[in-house]
ZAKE-214231 format. One record per residue (C-alpha): residue number from 1; residue in three letters; x, y, z. Coordinates in steps of 0.05 Angstrom, whole numbers, plus 32768, in hexadecimal, padded with zeros to 4 digits. Example, Ala and Ser with C-alpha at 12.3 -4.5 7.8 and 13.67 -1.06 7.14 Angstrom:
REM ZAKE-214231
(1,'ALA',(80F6,7FA6,809C))
(2,'SER',(8111,7FEB,808F))
//
This chain:
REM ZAKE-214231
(1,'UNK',(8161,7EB3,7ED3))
(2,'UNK',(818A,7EEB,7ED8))
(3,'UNK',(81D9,7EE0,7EF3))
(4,'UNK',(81D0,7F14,7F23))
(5,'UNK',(8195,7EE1,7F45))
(6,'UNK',(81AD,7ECB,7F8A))
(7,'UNK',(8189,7EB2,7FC8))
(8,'UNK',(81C2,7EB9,7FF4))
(9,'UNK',(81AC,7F00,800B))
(10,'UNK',(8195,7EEF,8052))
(11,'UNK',(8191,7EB2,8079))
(12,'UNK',(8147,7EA2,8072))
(13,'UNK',(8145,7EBE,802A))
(14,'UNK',(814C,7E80,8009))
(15,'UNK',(8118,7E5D,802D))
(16,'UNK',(80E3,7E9C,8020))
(17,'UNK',(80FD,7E90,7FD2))
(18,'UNK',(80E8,7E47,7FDA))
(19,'UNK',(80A3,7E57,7FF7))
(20,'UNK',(808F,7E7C,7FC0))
(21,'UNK',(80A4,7E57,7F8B))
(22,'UNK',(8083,7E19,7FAE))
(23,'UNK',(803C,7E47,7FBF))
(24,'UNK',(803C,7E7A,7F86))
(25,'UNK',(8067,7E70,7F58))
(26,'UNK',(8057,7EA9,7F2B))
(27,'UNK',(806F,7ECE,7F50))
(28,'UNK',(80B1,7EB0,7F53))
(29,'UNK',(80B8,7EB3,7F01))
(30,'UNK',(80A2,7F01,7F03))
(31,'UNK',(80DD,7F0B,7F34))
(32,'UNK',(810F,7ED1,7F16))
(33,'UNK',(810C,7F04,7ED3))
(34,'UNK',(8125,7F43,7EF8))
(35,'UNK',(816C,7F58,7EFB))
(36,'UNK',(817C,7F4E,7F43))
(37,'UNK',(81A3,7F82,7F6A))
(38,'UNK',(81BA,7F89,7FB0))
(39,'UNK',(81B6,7FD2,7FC3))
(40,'UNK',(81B1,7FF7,8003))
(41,'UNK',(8187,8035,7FDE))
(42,'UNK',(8144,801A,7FFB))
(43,'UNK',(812D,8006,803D))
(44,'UNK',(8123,7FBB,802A))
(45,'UNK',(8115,7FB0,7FE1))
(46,'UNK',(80FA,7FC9,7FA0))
(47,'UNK',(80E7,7FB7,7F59))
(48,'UNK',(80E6,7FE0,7F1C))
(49,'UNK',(80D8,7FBB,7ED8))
(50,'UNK',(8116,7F95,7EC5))
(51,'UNK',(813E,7F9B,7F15))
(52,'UNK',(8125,7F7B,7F5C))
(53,'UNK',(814F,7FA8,7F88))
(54,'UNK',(815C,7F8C,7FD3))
(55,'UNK',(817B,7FAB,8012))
(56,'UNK',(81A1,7F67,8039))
(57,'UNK',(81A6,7F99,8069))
(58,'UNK',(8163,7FB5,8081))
(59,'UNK',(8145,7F6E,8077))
(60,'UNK',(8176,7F51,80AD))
(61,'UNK',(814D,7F8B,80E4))
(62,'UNK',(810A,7F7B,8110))
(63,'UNK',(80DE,7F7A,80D3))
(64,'UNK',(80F8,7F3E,80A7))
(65,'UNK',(8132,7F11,80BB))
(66,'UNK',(812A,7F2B,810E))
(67,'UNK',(80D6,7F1B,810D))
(68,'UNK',(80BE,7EE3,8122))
(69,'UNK',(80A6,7EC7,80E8))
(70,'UNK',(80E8,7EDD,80B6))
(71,'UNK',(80DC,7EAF,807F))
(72,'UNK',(808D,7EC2,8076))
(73,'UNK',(80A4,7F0C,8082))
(74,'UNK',(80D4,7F05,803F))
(75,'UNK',(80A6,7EE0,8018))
(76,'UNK',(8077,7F0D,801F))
(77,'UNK',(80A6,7F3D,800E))
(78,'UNK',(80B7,7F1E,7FC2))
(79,'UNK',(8074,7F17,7FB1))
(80,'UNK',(805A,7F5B,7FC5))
(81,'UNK',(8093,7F6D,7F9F))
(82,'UNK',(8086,7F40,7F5E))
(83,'UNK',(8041,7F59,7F5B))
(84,'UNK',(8054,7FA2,7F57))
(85,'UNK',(8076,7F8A,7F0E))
(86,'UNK',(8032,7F71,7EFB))
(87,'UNK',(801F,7FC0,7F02))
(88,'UNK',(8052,7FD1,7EDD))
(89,'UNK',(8039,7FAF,7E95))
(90,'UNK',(7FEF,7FCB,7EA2))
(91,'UNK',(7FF7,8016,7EBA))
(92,'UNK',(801D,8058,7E99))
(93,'UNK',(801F,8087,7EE4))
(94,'UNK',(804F,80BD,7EBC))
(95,'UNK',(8021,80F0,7ECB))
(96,'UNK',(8006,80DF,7F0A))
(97,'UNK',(8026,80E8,7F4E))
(98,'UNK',(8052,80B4,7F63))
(99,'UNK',(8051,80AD,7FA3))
(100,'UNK',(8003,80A9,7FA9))
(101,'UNK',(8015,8077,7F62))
(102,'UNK',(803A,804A,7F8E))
(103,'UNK',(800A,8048,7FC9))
(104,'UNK',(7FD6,8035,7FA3))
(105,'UNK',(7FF7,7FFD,7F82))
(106,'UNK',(8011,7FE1,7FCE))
(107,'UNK',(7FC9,7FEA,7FDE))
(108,'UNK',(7FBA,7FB1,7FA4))
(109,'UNK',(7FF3,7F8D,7FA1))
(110,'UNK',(7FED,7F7D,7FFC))
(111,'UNK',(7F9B,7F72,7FE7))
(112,'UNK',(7FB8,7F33,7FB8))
(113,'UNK',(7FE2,7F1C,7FEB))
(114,'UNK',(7FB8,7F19,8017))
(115,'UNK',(7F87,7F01,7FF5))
(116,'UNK',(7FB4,7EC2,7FE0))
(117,'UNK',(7FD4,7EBA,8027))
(118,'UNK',(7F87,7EB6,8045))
(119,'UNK',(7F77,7E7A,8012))
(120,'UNK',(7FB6,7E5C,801F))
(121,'UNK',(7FB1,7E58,806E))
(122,'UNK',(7F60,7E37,805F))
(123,'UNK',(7F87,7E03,8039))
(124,'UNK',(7FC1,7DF6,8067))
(125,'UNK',(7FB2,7E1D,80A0))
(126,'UNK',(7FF2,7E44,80A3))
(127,'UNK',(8009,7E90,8087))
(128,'UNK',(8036,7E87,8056))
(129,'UNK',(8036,7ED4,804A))
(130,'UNK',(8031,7EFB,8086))
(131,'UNK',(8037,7F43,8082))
(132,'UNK',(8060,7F7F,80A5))
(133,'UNK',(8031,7FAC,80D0))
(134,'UNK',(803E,7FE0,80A4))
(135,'UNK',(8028,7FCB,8064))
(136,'UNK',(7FED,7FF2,803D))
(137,'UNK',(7FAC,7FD4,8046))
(138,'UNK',(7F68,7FE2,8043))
(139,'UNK',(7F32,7FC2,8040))
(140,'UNK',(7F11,7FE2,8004))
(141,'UNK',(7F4C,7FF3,7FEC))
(142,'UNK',(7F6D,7FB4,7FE8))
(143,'UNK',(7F28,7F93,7FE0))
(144,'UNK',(7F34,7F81,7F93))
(145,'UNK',(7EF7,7FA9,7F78))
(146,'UNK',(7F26,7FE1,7F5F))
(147,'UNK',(7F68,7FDA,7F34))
(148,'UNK',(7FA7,8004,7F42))
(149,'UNK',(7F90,803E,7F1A))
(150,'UNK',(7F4E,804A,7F3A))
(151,'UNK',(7F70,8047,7F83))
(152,'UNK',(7F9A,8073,7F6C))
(153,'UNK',(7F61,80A7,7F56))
(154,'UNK',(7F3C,8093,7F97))
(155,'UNK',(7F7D,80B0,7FCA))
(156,'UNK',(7F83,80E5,7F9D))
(157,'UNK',(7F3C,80FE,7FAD))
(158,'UNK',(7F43,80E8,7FFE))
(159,'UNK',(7F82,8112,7FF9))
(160,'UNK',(7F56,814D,7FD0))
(161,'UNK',(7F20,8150,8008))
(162,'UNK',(7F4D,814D,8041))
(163,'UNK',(7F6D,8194,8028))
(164,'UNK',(7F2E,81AD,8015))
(165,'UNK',(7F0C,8193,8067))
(166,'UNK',(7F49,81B0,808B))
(167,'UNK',(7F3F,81F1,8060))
(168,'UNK',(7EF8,81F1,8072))
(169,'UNK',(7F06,81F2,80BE))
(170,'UNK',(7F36,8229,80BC))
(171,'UNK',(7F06,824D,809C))
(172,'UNK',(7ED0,8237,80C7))
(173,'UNK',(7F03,824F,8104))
(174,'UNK',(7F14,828A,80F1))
(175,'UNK',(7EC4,829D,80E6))
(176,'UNK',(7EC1,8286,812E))
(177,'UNK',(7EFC,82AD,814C))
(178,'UNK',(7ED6,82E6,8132))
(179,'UNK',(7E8F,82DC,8151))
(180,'UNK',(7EB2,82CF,8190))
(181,'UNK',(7ED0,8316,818B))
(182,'UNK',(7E84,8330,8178))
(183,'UNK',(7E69,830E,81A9))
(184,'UNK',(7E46,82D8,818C))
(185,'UNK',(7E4A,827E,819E))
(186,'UNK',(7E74,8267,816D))
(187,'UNK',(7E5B,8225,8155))
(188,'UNK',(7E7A,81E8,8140))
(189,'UNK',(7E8E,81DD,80F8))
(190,'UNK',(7E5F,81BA,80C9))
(191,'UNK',(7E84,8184,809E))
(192,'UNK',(7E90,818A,805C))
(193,'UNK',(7E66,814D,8041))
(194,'UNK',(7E99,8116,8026))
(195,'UNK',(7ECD,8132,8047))
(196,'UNK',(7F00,80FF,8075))
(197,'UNK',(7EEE,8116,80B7))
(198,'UNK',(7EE0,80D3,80D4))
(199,'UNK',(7F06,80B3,8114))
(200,'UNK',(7F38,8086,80FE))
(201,'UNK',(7F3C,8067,8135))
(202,'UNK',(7EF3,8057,8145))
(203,'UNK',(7EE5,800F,813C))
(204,'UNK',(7EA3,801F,8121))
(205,'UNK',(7EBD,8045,80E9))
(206,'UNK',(7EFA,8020,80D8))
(207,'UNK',(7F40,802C,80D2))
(208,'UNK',(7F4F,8041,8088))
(209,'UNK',(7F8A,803C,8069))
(210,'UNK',(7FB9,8019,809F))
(211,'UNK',(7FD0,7FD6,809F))
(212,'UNK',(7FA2,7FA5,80BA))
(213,'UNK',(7FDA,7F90,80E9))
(214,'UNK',(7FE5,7FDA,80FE))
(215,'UNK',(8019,8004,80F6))
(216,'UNK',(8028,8038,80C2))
(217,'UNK',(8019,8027,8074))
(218,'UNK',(8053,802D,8043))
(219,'UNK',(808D,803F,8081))
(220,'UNK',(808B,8080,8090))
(221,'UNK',(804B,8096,805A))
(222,'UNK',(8004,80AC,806E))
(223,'UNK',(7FD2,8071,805A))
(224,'UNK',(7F9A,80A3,8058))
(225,'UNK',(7F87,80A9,80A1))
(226,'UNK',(7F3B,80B7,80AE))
(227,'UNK',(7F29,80BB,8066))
(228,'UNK',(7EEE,809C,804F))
(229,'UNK',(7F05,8062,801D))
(230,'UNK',(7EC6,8041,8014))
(231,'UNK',(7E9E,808A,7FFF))
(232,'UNK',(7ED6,80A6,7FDA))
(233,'UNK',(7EDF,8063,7FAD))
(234,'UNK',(7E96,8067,7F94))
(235,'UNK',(7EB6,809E,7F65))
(236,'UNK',(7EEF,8062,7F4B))
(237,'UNK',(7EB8,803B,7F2C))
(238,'UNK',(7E9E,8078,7F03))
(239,'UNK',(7EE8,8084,7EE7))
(240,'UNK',(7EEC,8077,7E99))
(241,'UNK',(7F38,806F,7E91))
(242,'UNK',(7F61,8048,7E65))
(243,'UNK',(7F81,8019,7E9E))
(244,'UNK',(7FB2,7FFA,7E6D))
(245,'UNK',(7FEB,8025,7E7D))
(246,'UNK',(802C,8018,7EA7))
(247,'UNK',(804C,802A,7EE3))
(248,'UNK',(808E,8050,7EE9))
(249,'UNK',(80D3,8030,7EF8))
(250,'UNK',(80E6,802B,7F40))
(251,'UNK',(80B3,801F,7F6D))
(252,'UNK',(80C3,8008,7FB4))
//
């Protein structure tokens, strides 16, 4: 245990630290081995891989201590948090973007959480991990099937054909602006095929890439909108990469 390890951060932190060293204690040891450091430089807390950085002060607002479930709110918290460090010791993102790096791996990491917390209310009938609203989640995404790299390399090619659909209707407009000048009926743009022009908000066609609770995915990031998860990760299982790489310090 490190000497900078305290549980007196906020008033229902120690009793989140109990729960998950009572209901998944792994957890608990990943975090117990961090450097712990109180720091106002994120929103509510962060891990890089030897420090667990924590805000006392943005988890005291509406999202953590003022919900109305605090201590499930923070546990969920440290082990989202602890299984980021597990991503750490597998995958090398250097190269790779890394803010698309760290959605992916919140994608995963919330998938095992609530994975866990869904086995653990069948045995007890109670969440012991409830999530924000705006956590990451999707469910292919999150589903399991792919591992941090391959999400990664699957919202990297949503992202891709979003540009290249958006580009294709200016295009598409611009042909029409002139035919209305010559006289001719415009007609509506074909779709590019594959590209993410679904409804997000159709029930039919599913809500991709936000929370299952609602709200926005990461705070304040784009959690891919109307793309087309389930097409697009077809490509993932194709990828022949080395996954035995690491993450980047300082992940949030």
């Amino acid at each position: 245990m490190n000497e900078e390890f305290t549980l007196d951060i906020t008033p229902n932190f120690a009793a989140a630290w109990q729960r998950v060293e009572t209901y998944w204690p792994e957890r608990a040891i990943i975090l117990r081995a961090l450097k712990w450091v109180l720091s106002d430089r994120m929103e509510y807390a962060a891990v890089n891989r030897t420090e667990f950085h924590v805000n006392p002060t943005g988890l005291l607002g509406p999202d953590f201590e003022g919900s109305d479930d605090p201590v499930g709110r923070l546990a969920f918290l440290l082990v989202h948090e602890a299984g980021h460090i597990d991503h750490f010791n597998q995958f090398n993102f250097e190269d790779l973007d890394p803010e698309t790096a760290n959605k992916a791996s919140d994608f995963v990491v919330n998938g095992d959480v609530f994975r866990v917390n869904a086995l653990l209310k069948e045995q007890h009938g109670f969440d012991f991990f409830p999530s924000p609203g705006f956590v990451c989640f999707d469910e292919y995404l999150s589903s399991g099937r792919y591992s941090m790299f391959q999400v990664y390399h699957i919202l990297i090619d949503d992202a891709r054909l979003e540009v290249e659909y958006r580009l294709h209707l200016e295009s598409r407009g611009r042909k029409e602006n002139r035919s209305v000048e010559d006289g001719d009926d415009p007609r509506d743009p074909e779709p590019v095929k594959g590209a993410p022009h679904q409804d997000a908000t159709d029930p039919a066609k599913g809500n991709h890439g936000e929370a299952e609770t609602g709200g926005e995915c990461g705070r304040g990031t784009s959690g891919g909108g109307a793309s087309d998860y389930e097409a697009i990760s077809r490509k993932a299982e194709s990828t022949q990469t080395d996954e035995r790489t690491r993450l980047p310090a300082g992940r949030g």
